[in-house]
Every structure is written in C-alpha cells, then in structure tokens.
C-alpha positions as CSV (number, residue, x, y, z in Angstrom):
1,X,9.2,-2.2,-0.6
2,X,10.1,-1.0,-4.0
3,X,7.0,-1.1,-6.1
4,X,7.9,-2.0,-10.0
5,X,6.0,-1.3,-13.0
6,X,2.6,-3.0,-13.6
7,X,1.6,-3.1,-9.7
8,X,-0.1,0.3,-10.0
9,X,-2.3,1.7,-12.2
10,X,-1.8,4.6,-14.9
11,X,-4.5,7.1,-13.3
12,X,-2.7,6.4,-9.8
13,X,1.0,6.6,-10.7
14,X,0.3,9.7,-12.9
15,X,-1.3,11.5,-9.6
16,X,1.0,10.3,-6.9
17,X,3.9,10.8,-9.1
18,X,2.5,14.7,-9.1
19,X,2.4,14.7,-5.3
20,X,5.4,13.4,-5.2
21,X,7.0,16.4,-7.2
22,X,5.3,18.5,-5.2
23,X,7.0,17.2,-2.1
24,X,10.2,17.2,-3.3
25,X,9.5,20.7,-4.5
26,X,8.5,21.9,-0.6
27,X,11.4,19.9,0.4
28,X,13.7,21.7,-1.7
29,X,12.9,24.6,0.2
30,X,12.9,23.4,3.2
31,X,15.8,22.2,3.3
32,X,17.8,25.3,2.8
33,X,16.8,26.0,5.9
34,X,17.3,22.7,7.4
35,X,21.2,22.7,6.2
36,X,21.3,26.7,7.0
37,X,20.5,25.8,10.4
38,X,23.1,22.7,11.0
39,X,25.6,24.3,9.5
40,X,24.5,26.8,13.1
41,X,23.8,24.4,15.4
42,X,27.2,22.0,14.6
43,X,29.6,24.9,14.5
44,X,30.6,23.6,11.2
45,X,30.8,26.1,7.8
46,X,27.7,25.9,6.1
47,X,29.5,24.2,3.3
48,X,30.2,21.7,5.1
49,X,26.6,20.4,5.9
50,X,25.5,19.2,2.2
51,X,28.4,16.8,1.9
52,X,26.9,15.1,5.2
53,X,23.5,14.9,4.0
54,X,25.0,13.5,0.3
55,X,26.8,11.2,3.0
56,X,23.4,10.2,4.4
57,X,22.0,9.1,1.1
58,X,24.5,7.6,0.2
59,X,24.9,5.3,3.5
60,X,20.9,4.7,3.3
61,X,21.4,3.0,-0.4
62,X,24.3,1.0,1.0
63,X,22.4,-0.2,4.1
64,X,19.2,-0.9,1.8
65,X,21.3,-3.8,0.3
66,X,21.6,-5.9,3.7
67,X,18.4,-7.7,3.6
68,X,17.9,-9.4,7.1
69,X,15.3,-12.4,7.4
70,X,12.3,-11.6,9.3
71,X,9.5,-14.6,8.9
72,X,10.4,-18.1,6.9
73,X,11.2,-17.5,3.3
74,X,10.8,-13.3,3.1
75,X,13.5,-10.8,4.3
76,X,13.3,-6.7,4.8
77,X,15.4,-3.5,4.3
78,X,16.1,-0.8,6.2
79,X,14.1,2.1,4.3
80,X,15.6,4.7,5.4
81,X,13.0,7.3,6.1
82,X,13.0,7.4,9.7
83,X,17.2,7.5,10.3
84,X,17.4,10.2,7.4
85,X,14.8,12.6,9.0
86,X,16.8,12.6,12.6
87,X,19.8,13.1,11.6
88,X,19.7,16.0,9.2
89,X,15.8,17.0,9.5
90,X,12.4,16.4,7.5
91,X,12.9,17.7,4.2
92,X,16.4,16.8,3.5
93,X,15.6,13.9,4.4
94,X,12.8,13.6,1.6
95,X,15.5,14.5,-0.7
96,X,17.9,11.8,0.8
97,X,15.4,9.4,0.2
98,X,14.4,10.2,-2.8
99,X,17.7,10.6,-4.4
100,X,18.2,7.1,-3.5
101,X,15.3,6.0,-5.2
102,X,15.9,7.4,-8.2
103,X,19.2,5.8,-8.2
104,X,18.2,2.9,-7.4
105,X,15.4,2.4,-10.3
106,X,17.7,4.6,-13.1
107,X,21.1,2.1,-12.3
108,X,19.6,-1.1,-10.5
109,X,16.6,-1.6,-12.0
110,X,14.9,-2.0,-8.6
111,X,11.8,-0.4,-8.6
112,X,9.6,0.9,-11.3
113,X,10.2,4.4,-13.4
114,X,6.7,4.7,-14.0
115,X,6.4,3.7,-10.4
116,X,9.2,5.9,-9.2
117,X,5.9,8.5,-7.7
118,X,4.1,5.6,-6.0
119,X,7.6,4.8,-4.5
120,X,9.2,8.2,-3.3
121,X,5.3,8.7,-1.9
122,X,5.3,5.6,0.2
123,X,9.3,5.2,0.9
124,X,10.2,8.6,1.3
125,X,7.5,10.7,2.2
126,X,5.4,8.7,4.4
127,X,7.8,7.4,6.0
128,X,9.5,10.6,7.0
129,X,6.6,12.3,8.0
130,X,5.2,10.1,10.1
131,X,8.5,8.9,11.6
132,X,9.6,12.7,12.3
133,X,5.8,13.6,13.6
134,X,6.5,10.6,16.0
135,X,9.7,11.6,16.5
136,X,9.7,15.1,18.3
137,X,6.5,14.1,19.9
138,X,7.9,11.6,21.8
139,X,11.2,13.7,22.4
140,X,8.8,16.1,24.0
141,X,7.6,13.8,26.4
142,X,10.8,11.8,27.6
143,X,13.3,12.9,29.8
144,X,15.7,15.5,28.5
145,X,18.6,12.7,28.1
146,X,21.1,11.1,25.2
147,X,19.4,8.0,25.4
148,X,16.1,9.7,24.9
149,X,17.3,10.4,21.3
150,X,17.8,7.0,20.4
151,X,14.5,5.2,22.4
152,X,12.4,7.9,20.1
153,X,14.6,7.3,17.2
154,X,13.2,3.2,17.7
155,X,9.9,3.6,17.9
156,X,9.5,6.4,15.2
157,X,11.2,4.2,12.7
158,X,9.3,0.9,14.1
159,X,6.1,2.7,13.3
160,X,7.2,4.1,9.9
161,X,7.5,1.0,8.2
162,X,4.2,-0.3,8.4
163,X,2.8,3.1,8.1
164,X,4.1,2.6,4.6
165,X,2.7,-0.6,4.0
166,X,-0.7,0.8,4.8
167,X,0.0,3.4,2.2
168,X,0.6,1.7,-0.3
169,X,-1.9,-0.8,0.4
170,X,-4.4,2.5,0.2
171,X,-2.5,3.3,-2.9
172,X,-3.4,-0.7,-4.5
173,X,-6.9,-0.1,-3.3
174,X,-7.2,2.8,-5.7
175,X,-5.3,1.7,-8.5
176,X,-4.2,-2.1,-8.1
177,X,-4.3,-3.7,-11.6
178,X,-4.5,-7.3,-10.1
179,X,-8.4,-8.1,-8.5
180,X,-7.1,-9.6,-5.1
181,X,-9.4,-8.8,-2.0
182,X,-8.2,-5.5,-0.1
183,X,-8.4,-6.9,3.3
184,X,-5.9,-9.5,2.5
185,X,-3.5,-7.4,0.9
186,X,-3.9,-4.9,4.4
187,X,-3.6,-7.8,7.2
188,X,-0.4,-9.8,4.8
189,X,1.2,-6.1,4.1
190,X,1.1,-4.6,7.5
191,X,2.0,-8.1,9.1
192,X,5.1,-8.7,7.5
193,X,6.1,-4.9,8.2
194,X,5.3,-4.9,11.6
195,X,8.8,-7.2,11.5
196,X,10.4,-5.6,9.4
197,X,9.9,-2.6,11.7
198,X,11.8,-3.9,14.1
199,X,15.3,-4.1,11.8
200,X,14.6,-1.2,10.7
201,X,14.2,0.5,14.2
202,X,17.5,-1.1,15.6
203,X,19.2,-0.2,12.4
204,X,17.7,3.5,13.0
205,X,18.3,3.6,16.5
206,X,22.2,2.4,16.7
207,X,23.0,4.7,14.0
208,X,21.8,7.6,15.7
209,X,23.5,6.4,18.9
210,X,26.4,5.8,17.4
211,X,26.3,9.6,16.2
212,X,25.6,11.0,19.3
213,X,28.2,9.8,20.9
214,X,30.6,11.4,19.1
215,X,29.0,14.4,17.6
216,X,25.8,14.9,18.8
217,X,25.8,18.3,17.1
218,X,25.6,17.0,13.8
219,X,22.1,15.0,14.6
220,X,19.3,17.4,13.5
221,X,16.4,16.1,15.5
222,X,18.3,17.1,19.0
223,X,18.4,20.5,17.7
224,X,16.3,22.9,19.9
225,X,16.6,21.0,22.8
226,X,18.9,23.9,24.8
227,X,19.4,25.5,28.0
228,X,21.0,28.9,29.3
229,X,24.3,28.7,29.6
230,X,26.0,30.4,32.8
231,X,28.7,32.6,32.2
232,X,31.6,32.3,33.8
233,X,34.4,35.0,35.0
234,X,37.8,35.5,35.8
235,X,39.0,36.3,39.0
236,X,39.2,39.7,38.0
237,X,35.8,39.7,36.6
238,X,36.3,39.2,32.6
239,X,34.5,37.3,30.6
240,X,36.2,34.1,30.1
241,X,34.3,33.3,26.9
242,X,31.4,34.1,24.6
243,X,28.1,31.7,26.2
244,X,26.7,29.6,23.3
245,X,23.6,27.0,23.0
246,X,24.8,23.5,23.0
247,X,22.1,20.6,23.0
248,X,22.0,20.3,26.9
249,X,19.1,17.2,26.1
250,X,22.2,15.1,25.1
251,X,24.0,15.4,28.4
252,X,23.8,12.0,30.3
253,X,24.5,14.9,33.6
254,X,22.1,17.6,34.0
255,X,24.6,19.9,35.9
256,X,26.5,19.6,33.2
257,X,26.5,23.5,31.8
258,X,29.2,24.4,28.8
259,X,30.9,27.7,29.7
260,X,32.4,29.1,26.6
261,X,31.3,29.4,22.5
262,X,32.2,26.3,21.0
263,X,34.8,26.3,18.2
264,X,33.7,25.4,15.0
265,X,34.3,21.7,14.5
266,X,35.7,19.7,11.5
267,X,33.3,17.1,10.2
268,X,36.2,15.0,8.2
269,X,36.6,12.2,10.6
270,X,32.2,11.6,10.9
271,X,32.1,12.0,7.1
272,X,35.3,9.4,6.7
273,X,33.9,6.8,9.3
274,X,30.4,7.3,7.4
275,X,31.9,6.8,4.2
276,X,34.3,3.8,5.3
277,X,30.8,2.2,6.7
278,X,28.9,3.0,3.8
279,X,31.6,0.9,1.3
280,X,32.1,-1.9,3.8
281,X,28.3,-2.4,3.9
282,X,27.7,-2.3,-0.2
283,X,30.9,-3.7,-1.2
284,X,31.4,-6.4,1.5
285,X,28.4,-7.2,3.8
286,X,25.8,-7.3,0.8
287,X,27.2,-10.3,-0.4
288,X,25.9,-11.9,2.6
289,X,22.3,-10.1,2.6
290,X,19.6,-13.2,2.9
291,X,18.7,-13.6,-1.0
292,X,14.3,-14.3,-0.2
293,X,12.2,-12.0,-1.4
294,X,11.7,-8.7,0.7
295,X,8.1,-8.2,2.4
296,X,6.6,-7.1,-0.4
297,X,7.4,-9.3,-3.3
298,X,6.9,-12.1,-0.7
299,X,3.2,-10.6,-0.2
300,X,2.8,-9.9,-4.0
301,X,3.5,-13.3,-5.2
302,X,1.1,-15.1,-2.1
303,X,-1.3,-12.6,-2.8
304,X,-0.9,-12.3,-6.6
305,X,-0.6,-8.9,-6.7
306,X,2.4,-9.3,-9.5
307,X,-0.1,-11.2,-11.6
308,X,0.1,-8.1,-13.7
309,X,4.1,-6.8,-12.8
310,X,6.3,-5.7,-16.1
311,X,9.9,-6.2,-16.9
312,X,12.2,-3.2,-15.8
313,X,12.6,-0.6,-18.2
314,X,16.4,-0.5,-17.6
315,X,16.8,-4.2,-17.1
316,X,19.6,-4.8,-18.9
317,X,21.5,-2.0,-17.2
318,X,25.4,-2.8,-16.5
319,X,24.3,-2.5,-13.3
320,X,21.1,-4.2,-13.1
321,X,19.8,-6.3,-9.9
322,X,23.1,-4.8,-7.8
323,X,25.2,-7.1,-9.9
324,X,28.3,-5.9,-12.7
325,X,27.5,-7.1,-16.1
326,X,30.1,-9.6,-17.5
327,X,31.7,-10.3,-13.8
328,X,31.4,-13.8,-13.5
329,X,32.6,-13.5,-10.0
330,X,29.2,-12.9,-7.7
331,X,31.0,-11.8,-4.7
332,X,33.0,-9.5,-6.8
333,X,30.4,-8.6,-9.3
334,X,27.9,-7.4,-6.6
335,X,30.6,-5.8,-4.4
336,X,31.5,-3.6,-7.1
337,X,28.1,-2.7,-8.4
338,X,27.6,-1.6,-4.5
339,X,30.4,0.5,-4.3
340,X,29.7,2.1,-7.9
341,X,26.0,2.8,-6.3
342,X,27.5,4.7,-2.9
343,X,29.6,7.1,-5.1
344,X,27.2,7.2,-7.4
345,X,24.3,8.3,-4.6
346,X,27.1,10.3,-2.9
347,X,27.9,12.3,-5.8
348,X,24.1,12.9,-6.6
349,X,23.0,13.8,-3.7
350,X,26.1,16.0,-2.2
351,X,25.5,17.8,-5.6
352,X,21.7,18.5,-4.9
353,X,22.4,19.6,-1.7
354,X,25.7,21.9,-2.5
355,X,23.3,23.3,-5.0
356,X,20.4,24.5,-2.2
357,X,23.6,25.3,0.0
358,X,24.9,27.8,-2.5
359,X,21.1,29.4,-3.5
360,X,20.6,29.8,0.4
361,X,24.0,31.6,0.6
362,X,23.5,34.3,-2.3
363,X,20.3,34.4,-2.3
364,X,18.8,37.6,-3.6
365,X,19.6,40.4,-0.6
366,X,21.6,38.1,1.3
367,X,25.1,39.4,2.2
368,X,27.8,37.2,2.3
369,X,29.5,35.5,5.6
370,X,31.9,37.5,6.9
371,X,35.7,36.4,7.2
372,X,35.2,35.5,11.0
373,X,32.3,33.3,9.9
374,X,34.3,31.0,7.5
375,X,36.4,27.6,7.9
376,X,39.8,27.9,8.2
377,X,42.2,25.4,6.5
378,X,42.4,23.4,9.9
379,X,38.3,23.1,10.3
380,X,38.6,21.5,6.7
C-alpha cells in the first residue's frame, strides 16, 4: 500500500506529512515509556529492549517483501502495524513502522518522498491505532488465556488493513489528482484489503504465537494482564523468594501461580532467532514473493488513479525496486539488496531507539540504576 509521488495532492501531503511529524513526535515520547516499562516487565536490562524493537523493524521490512497472492492478478504485504503494536506497544510501534518506511522510500524507491506523510499516516499510524484499540479491547473481553493473545492479535490486524484502505481512500477524496468517482475507489480499495487482511492477520497472529511460547514476557500487549502471587515458606517459616508479577493471562493453567522473583532473562537467543528469520525472509524467501501488483497498484491502474503517478525521486538508487544495481543474477541481486535493507532497518531503528533508551535513563533528575539493577555478563 505504498502510495508514490503524484497519487496525492500538494495541499494534502503537505498537511498529513505535518500530522505525521506530529505522531512520530508523541511517539517519541511515548515510547520511552513503552521500552522503560519492558525492560520491567521482561526482567531484561533496559538496554536490552531497543535492540528488540530495532529487531522488530527490521523483521517487518523483511516480511513486507513476501508478497502472497490474494485475488487473480494482485498480491498483498504484511504492513506491519498491527504485529509491531503487540509486541512492543503503540508508540514504538509507530516508530517501527515508520522507520521502515522511510527506509524503504530513501533506499528502495518504494513509495513516494513527497508521499512519505500520506504513507506513515495510513501504514503506520492508522494501522497501529486502530489495531492496538482493537487489540486490548478484545483482550479485555476474552478469557484470561495464551491463546487469547494470539485470537485478538488476528482480528486486530485483519481489521487494520482495510482500515487503512479507507484512509487513504478519505485521504484521495481530499487530494486525489486523478478525477475517478470516490465510490469506486472505496468499494475496489476496501475489497481487495479485506483479503489482504487475512495474510496479514495469520502473518500477525503466528508471530505473536510463536513469541509467546517462548518468551511471553517480551510481548508488550500481555503486559498488565497479572495476578497476586502467593508467597511461599520454608518449613521454618522463611521466605523462600521475593513474589513478582508475571503475565498470569499467558498461563494455559489458571492454578498455575509463580512463587519466587524471576531472574532477569537474556534476550540473545529471541533476538538471534528474530534476526536468523528476518535474513532468511529478505535474502531467500523474497525471491519467491508473487511478482503482481500489490492491492493498491492493482486498484490504481483499474481505477486510473496512477493516471497522474511520477517517477521515484531515488529511482536509480543502487538499491532501487529491492534489486542490486549491476547484479545480473535476480536471485542474487534481490537477495542481497534484502539483506542490505534488514541491517540497514536494524541499524536505524536500534539507533533511534538506544537513543530514547539513553534520554529515559539520565534524564534530567533521574538517578542512575543501581549495581543490583544491571545485567551481568551472563544476562548478555
């Protein structure tokens, strides 16, 4: 759903490329907190919780490059909003997105720069909002379970995707340079996304499953979801540990009660397996994405909503269209332009969020953690 140059008007991508800097403003704020509080929640060092969320990003772009068919002749994507938002909250989540985007259109030339507002608005924000709304509403609701997690984590990212095609089909209603009827741009739009929804949910949800069952400290949107610990005694009365809230919502058992402080945790082995799938997607499976047109460039051409579309600013970037310049070798070409893209989101984003780690941590007042509250060389 990458929007490229010439879809939108000036007026339009000027404003929502303001509200989109205001959102990633808010979100820059709130996700100190957001990576404060894992860092509390998972038992990990504090540290320790912006390389996860640079590791999120950076497995979103790879995952973005497996289109799946959906309908005869168009394919989808994940998008990302829905999986970032559960796993490491609302905000950073934004930023995830976000960062992928502006990877994405500075190397790949996929999607517009003077676009880049109308796409973090749409991709990242809408679809993070109203997938996270969804989200903990649902949560609320279901039983207090594991597989709760991941039956809300489907249907919040279902519903996200074509809550973004609605946006941005409000957004060519009020700046659309082509003159194509409204209606048909809604009912083609929200059609198509309503499949792509579906990918994007089982994508969302498996991912998140797969999380929980090995570390369901580390998923953000199972935070909160505690119970009082009992605290058990010796024979002779002493405490046999310190109690501690662990997400009781992701025992399968509800009798199951922890009954000491959990140690603090390494994340090496998540953030490894992440990393190892986040290559092995870009580098290997993308070769074997379905090359039609994704739902919206399949809509834009039957609708002729391109009728007004402009050439890439960075077009003839080395990198360009997820292929290596001069490789004559496609498989090779666009495995290595895949890889180059993970590090390259990795490193971005891991950055950012190291950055908003460090601000949190000396922040004016702010005293630092004491000895007993830092990694040791066997939690790294």
């Amino acid at each position: 759903m990458h929007v490229p140059d010439g879809f939108i008007d000036a007026p339009v991508s000027v404003a929502t490329g303001a509200v989109a800097a205001a959102a990633v403003a808010v979100s820059l704020r709130g996700a100190r907190r957001e990576l404060a509080g894992a860092a509390q929640g998972s038992g990990t060092g504090a540290e320790r919780t912006a390389p996860l969320a640079g590791l999120v990003a950076a497995f979103i772009f790879a995952v973005q490059m497996l289109n799946f068919p959906v309908a005869a002749g168009t394919s989808g994507h994940l998008l990302g909003g829905a999986l970032a938002a559960i796993l490491v909250g609302p905000y950073t989540g934004v930023l995830c997105v976000s960062v992928v985007l502006l990877m994405q259109g500075v190397l790949f030339a996929d999607g517009g720069l003077t676009a880049l507002g109308v796409n973090i608005t749409d991709m990242a924000i809408v679809t993070t909002v109203v997938a996270y709304a969804l989200f903990r509403g649902l949560v609320k609701v279901l039983p207090r379970r594991r597989r709760s997690i991941t039956v809300a984590s489907f249907v919040a990212a279902l519903v996200s995707v074509p809550a973004a095609a609605v946006a941005f089909t409000a957004l060519y209603a009020l700046g659309g340079t082509a003159d194509v009827p409204i209606g048909k741009v809604f009912t083609a739009m929200v059609g198509v996304h309503v499949l792509i929804g579906i990918g994007e949910a089982a994508i969302t949800a498996l991912t998140v499953g797969a999380v929980i069952a090995v570390r369901p400290d580390l998923v953000y949107g199972a935070r909160g979801l505690t119970a009082p610990l009992e605290l058990r005694t010796s024979p002779l009365g002493a405490p046999a540990g310190e109690p501690a809230a662990v997400p009781a919502a992701l025992a399968d058992e509800p009798t199951a009660v922890p009954t000491a402080a959990a140690p603090r945790r390494s994340v090496r082995r998540v953030w490894l397996a992440g990393l190892a799938a986040a290559v092995v997607c870009a580098g290997g499976l993308s070769y074997y994405a379905s090359a039609s047109p994704d739902g919206l460039e399949k809509v834009a051409h039957d609708q002729g909503i391109d009728a007004k579309a402009k050439d890439h600013a960075t077009k003839d970037s080395p990198l360009a269209d997820y292929s290596v310049k001069d490789i004559t070798d496609p498989r090779l070409a666009g495995g290595l332009a895949g890889i180059i893209g993970v590090g390259a989101t990795l490193a971005a984003g891991t950055g950012v969020f190291l950055v908003l780690r460090r601000r949190r941590s000396a922040g004016p007042g702010e005293a630092a953690a004491p000895a007993a509250e830092r990694p040791t060389p066997e939690q790294v």
